[in-house]
C-alpha positions in Angstrom: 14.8 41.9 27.0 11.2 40.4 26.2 8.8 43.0 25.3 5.1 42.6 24.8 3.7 42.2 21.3 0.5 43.2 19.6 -0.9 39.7 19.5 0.0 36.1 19.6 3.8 35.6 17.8 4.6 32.1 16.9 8.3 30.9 16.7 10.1 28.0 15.4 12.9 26.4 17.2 14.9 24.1 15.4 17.0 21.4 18.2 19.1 17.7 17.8 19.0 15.4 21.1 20.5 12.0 21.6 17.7 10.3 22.5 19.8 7.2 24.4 18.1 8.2 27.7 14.9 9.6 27.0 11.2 7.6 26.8 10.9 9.2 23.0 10.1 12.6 21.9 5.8 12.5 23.4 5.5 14.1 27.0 4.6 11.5 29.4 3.0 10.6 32.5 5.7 8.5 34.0 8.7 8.5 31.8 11.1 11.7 31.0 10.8 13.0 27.3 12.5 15.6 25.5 9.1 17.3 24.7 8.9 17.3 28.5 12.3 19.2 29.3 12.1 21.6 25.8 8.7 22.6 27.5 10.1 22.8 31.0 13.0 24.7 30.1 11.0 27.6 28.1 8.3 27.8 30.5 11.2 28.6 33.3 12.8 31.1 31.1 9.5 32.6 29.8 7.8 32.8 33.1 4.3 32.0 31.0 3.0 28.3 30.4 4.7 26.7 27.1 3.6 24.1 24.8 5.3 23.3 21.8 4.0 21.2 18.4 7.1 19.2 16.9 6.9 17.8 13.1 7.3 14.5 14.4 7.1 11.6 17.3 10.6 9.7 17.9 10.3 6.6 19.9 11.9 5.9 23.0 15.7 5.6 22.0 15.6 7.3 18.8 17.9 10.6 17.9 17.3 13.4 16.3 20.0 15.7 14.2 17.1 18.4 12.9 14.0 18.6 14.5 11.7 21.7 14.3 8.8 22.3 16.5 6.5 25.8 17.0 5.8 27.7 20.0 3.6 30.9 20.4 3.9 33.4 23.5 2.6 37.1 23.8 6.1 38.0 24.0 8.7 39.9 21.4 12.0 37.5 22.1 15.5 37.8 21.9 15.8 34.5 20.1 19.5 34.4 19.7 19.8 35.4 23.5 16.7 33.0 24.5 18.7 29.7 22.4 21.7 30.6 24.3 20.0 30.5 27.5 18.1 27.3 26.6 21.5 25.5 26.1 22.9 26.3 29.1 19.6 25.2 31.3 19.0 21.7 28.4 20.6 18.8 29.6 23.9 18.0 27.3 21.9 15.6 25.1 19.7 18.7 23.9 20.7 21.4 22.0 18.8 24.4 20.3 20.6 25.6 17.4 18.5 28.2 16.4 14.9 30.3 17.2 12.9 32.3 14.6 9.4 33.9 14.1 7.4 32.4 11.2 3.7 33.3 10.1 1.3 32.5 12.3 -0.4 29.8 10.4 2.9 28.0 10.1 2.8 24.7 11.7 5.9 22.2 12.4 4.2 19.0 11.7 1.4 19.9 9.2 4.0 22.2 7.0 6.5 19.2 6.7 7.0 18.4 3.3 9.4 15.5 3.5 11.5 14.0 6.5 14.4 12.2 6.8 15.3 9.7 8.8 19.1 7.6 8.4 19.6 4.0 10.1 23.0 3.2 10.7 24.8 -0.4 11.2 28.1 -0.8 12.7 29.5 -4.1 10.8 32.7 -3.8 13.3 32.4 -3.5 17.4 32.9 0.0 17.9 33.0 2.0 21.2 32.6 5.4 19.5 29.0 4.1 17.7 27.5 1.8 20.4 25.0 4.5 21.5 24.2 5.4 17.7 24.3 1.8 15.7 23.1 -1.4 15.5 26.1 -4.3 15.6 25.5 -6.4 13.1 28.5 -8.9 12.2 26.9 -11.1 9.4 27.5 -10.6 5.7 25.1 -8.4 4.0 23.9 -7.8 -0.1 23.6 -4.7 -0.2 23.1 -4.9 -4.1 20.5 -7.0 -2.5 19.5 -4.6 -0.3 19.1 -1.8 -2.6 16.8 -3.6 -5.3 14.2 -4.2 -2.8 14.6 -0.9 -1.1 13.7 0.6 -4.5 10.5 -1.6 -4.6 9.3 0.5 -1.7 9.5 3.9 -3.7 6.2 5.8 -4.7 2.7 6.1 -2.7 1.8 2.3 -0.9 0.1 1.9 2.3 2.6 0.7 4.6 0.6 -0.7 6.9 2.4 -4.0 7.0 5.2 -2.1 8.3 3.4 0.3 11.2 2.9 -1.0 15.0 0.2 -2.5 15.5 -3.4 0.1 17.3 -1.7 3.1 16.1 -4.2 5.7 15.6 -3.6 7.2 12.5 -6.4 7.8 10.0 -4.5 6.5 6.7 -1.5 4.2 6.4 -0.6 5.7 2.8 3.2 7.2 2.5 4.9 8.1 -0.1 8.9 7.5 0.0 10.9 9.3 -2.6 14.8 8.3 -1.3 15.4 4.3 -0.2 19.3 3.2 -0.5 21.7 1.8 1.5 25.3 2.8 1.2 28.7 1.1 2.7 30.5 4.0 5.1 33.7 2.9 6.2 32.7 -0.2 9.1 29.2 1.2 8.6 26.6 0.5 6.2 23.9 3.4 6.2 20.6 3.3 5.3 18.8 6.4 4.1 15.2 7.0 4.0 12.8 10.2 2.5 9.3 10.6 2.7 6.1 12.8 3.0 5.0 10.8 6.4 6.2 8.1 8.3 4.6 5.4 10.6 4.8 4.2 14.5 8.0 1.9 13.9 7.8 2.0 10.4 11.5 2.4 8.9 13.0 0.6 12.2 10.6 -2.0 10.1 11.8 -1.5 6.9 15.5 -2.1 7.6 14.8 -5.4 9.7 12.8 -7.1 6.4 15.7 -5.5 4.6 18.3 -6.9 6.5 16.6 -10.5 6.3 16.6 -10.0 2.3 20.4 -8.8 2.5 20.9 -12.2 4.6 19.3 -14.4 2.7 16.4 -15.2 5.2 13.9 -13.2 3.4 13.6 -13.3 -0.8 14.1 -10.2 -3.0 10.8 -10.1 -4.3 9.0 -11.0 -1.0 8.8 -7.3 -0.7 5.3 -6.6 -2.9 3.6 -9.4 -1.2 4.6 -8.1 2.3 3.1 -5.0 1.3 0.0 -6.1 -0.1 -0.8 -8.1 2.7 -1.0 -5.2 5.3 0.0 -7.7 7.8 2.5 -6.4 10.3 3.6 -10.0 11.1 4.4 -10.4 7.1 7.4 -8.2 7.6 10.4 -8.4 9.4 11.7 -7.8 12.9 12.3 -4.1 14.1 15.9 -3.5 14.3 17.0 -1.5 17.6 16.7 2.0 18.2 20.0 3.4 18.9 20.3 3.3 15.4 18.0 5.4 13.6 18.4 9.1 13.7 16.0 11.9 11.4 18.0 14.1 9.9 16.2 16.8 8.1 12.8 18.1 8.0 11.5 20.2 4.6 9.3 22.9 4.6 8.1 25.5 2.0 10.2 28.0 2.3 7.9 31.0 2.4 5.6 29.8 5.2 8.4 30.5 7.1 9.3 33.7 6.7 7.5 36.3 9.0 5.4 39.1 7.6 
């Protein structure tokens, strides 16, 4: 049953999507998103006009385990019932795990405190991860690896590793978790930050995958950075392979009065 409220109620809907066959996360004109279905699919069920705010842009190709975005409506939902009938409308590669009212100055992307995002390469040809990794057969350091990753930890401005006529106001992130770790065939790469860039980590691994190589020196890394230069770094790696994987907020802006 949806019942009227008092005054504008804002939700927070937390979802994972395999992103293999949608244009990114952004609605757009002339390419199917997921923003474009979630919104579709609530709209339908709500019988009202939906737009929803997520706490981050994937590109094109790009998955998602945990990603939150907020919604407001006039109405007083059944959130439990309303996720359930969400999954059965979403296409498979979009699920809704769970719907909950917040405070009404809560917002997904401006709340965030940290986001995770994990880039995973399959070293072995694997039917079970060609949707989800990169397949990358040549040797890799990931000693290597690891002690330039580190060099990327702390506040920089990563411009040098953003796509180029982005419109952001400040290339400045600060990265608190850079490793890369051997998992079975795959070698992982985890990433934590406060913000992240257009293309940015898919940048990252491709200058670290030249250091771990040998294509690219260890301590090329500060001089990459300092030049701002997007052609300084490395090639973006595909992708299929990067996923986020969590999103931090502070816990009590999300609790509703």
């Amino acid at each position: 049953m949806r019942l009227k409220s008092k005054g504008i109620v804002r939700y927070f809907l937390e979802l994972s999507f395999d992103g293999t066959d949608y244009h990114g996360w952004q609605r757009q004109p002339n390419a199917i998103s997921v923003q474009q279905q979630l919104e579709e699919a609530l709209s339908m069920l709500l019988s009202e006009t939906v737009d929803v705010t997520a706490a981050g842009r994937t590109d094109a190709g790009v998955h998602a385990h945990q990603l939150f975005v907020h919604f407001d409506t006039l109405q007083e939902l059944d959130t439990q019932g309303l996720a359930h009938r969400l999954n059965r409308f979403l296409p498979e590669a979009i699920v809704v795990h769970e719907i909950f009212q917040v405070q009404e100055e809560a917002h997904a992307r401006f709340d965030a405190l940290s986001r995770t995002y994990r880039y995973r390469i399959s070293t072995l040809k694997d039917p079970f991860s060609t949707r989800f990794a990169w397949h990358f057969v040549q040797p890799l350091q990931l000693d290597v690896m690891n002690e330039a990753a580190k060099m990327l930890l702390g506040t920089h401005d990563f411009e040098c590793f953003s796509k180029s006529n982005t419109d952001v106001k400040t290339f400045i992130c600060t990265i608190t978790q850079a490793v890369f770790e051997q998992v079975g065939h795959e070698i992982v790469f985890t990433i934590k930050a406060d913000r992240f860039l257009r293309n940015m980590v898919r940048a990252i691994v491709g200058t670290l995958v030249e250091v771990g190589s040998g294509k690219r020196d260890l301590y090329s890394i500060q001089s990459i950075l300092e030049s701002k230069s997007r052609s300084e770094a490395g090639v973006s790696v595909p992708a299929k392979g990067l996923s986020l994987i969590a999103v931090e907020y502070p816990e009590l802006r999300l609790h509703a009065r």
